[in-house]
N, C-alpha and C positions, 0 to 999 in steps of 0.2 A: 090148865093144860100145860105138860112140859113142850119149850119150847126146843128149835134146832140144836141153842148151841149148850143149850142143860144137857140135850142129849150125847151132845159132842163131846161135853166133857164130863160126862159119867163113862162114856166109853176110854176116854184118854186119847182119843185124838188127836192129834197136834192142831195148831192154831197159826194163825197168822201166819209171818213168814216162814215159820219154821214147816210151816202147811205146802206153803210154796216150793219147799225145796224136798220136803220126802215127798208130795206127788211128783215131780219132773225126775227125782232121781228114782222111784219106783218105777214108775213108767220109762224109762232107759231102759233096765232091766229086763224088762217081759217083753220088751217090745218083741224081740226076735221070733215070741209062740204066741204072742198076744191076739193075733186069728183067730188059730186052733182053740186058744180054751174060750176063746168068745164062742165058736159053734158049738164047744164042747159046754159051756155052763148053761147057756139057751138053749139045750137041744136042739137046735139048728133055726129057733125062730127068731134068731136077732135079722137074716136074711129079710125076713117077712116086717119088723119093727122097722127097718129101715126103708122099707117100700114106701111103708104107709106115713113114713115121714116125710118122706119127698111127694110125694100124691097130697099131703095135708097144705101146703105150699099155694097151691092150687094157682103156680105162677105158667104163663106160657115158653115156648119153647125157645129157647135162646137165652134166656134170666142169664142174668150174671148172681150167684151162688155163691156165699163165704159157708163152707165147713169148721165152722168154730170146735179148735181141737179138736182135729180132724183123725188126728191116730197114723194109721195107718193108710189112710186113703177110703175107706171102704164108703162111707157115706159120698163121699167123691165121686166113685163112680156109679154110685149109684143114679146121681146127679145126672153123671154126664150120658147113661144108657136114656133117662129121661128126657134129652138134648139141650139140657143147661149146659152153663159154663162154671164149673166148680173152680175155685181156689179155696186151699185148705191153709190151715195157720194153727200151728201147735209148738207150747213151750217145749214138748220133747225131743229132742234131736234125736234120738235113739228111735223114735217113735216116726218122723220125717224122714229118715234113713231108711229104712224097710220101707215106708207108701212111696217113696222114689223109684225104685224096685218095681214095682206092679202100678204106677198110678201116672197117668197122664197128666193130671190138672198142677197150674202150679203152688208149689207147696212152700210155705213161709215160716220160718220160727217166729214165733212172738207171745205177747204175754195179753190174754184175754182182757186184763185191765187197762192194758193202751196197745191199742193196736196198729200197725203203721199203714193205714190206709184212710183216704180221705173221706169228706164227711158227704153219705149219702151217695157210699160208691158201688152199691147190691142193691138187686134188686129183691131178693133174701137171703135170711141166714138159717141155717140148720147147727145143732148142735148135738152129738150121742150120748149118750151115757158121763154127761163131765159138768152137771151145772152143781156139783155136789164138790167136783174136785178143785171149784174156784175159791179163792178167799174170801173176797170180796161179793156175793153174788150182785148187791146193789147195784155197785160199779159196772159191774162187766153188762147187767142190764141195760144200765146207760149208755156203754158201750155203743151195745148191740142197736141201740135208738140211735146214734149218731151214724152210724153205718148204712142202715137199709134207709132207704129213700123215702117219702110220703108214698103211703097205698102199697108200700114192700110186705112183706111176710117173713116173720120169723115161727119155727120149727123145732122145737127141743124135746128130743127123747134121752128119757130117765129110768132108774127102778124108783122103785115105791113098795109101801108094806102093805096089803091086800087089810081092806077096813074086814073084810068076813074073818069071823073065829079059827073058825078051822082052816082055811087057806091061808091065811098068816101062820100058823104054827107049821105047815105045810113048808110055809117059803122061808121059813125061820132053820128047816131042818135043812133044805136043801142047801142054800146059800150060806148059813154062819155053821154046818156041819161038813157037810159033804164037798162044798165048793174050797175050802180052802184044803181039805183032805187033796183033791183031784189038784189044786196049786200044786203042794208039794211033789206028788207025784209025777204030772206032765210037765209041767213050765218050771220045778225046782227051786219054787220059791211061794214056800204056805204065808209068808208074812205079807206078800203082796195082797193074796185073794184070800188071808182073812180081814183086811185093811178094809178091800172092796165089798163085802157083804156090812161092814160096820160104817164106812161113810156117808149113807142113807142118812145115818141121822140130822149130818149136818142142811139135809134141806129143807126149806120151811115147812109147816104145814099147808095142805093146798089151797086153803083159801087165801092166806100169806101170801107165796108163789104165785095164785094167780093176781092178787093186789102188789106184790114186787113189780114185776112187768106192766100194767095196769100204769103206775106211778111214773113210769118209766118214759112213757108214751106211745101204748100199746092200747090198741081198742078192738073191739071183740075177740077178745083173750077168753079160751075154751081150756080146758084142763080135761081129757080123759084118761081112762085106764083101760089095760088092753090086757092075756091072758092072767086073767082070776085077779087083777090088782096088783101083778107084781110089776106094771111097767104103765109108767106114765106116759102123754102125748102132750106138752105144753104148745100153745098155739096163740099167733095175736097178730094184727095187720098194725102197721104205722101208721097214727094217728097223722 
């Protein structure tokens, strides 16, 4: 079986640091439409992906909440319509600059690998579409282990390549055909969102992922998939 980073780098992906620095300066970039082509790539059901990512949580009302690369807030508030208390944390400044804009919760730059908040300070974490744009996934797992509490909840919504024949070819067309066509188009920048149809690869396979987290100190760790396999639900409470 080819693994992540075979895939990573058949694609030509960047690696390592140099990983680190075209995600945070791509994401500077688009931050300004990065909304818009989020409703416009999901047909409008990344609204619904994030419901069901904060309902997956299954924390009561008042949780203290880290939105791991948080964006532009949207997970945040989603958080916070819930009656959590979000704090979001993302290397993107361009990206914290717009969710300042429209987002209550407060919002912190920092780098998913060491993050500046003490040990066992959430009582979970959620993270959207970015466990693919880490370098390190291992690490930031650990992270995410040292941060939420015993009996906390962590939350990570992903894409994923649909195991079915025809749905994969499906989500092959939309996303590495048609979504970076619509980059260039509305957000003026095709090299971003064909990046983001192509950095799927770098995440593990899901039994992988769910024994990444698993390792980490995560226990009843659930992996599902949501419209036709193009979108994953990672899930796991703090041992």
């Amino acid at each position: 079986m080819r693994t992540a980073s075979t895939l990573a780098s058949d694609a030509r992906l960047p690696q390592g640091a140099e990983k680190r620095r075209v995600v945070e300066e791509m994401f500077d970039r688009v931050a300004p439409r990065y909304d818009r082509m989020n409703r416009v790539i999901s047909l409008g059901l990344d609204r619904r992906w994030r419901r069901q990512t904060v309902d997956a949580l299954g924390l009561a009302p008042g949780a203290r909440v880290l939105d791991l690369a948080c964006g532009t807030g949207d997970l945040c508030r989603d958080l916070a319509t819930s009656a959590h208390l979000p704090v979001g944390v993302d290397l993107s400044e361009g990206m914290l600059r717009i969710g300042a804009t429209h987002c209550d919760a407060p919002l912190v730059r920092g780098d998913a690998e060491r993050l500046p908040f003490a040990d066992a300070a959430f009582d979970g974490l959620v993270c959207g579409f970015a466990l693919r744009n880490f370098v390190d996934l291992e690490r930031v797992f650990a992270e995410v282990a040292r941060l939420v509490r015993h009996g906390g909840r962590f939350a990570a919504l992903d894409a994923a390549v649909p195991a079915n024949p025809v749905l994969r070819a499906g989500n092959a067309v939309w996303f590495r055909g048609a979504v970076p066509l619509l980059g260039r188009m509305l957000a003026r920048n095709a090299d971003a969102y064909r990046y983001l149809p192509q950095s799927t690869a770098y995440l593990p396979e899901p039994a992988a992922l769910v024994d990444q987290l698993a390792r980490a100190g995560f226990t009843e760790v659930t992996r599902r998939t949501m419209t036709g396999g193009s979108v994953q639900l990672l899930t796991g409470t703090r041992a």
